[in-house]
ROFISE-756054 format. One line per field, with one value per residue (C-alpha): x, y, z; residue number from 0. Coordinates in Angstrom, 2 decimals. Layout:
<nodes>
east: (X,...)
north: (Y,...)
up: (Z,...)
pos: (NUM,...)
</nodes>
This chain:
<nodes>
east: (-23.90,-25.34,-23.67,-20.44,-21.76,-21.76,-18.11,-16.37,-17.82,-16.27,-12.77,-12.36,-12.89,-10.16,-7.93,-8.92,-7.85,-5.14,-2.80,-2.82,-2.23,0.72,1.96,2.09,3.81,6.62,5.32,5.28,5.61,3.36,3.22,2.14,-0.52,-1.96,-1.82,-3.82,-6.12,-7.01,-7.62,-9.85,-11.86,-12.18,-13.88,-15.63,-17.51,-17.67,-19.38,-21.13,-24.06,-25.76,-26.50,-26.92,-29.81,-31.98,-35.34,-35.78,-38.85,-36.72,-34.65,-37.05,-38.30,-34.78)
north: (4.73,1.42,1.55,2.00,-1.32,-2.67,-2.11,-2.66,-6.45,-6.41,-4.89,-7.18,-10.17,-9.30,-8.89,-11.98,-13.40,-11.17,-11.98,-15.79,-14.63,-11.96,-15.25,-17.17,-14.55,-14.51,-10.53,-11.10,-13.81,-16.65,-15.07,-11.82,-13.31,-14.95,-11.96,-10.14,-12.60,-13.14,-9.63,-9.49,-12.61,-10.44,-7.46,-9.68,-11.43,-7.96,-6.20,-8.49,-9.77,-5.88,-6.51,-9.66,-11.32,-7.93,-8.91,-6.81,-5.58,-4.21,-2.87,-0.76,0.81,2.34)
up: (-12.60,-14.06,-17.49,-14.78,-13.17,-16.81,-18.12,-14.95,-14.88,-19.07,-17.97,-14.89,-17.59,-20.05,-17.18,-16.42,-19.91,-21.16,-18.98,-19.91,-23.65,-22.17,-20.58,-23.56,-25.52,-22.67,-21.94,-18.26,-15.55,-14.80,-11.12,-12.51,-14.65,-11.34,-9.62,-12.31,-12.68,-9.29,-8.84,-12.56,-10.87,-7.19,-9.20,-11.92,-8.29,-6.95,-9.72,-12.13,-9.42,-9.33,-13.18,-14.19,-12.18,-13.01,-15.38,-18.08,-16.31,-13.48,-16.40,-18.17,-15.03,-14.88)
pos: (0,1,2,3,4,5,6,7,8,9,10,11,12,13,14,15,16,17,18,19,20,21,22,23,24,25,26,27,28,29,30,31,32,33,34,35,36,37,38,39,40,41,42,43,44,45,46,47,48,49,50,51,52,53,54,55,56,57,58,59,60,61)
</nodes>
């Protein structure tokens, strides 16, 4: 479950940053790309905060 809690955080950035690049290339609309990104940021807020403030005491009593 907490290596889950680690990639989701990872795939809600790159949806955060592909879509700018899909953008650029002329792949899909401006309005998509905010749409996408909004929702990468939503689950990037969502997720990232149950891993990222752990010590790596807390961690290696895991």
């Amino acid at each position: 479950m907490k290596n889950i809690l680690k990639i989701i955080p990872f795939a809600a950035l790159a949806l955060t940053l592909i879509p700018s690049f899909l953008v650029l290339k002329g792949s899909i609309t401006p309005e998509l790309s905010k749409t996408l990104m909004l929702i990468g940021t939503i689950i990037w807020f969502g997720t990232a905060s149950f891993w990222m403030n752990k010590s790596e005491e807390e961690e290696v009593e895991s």
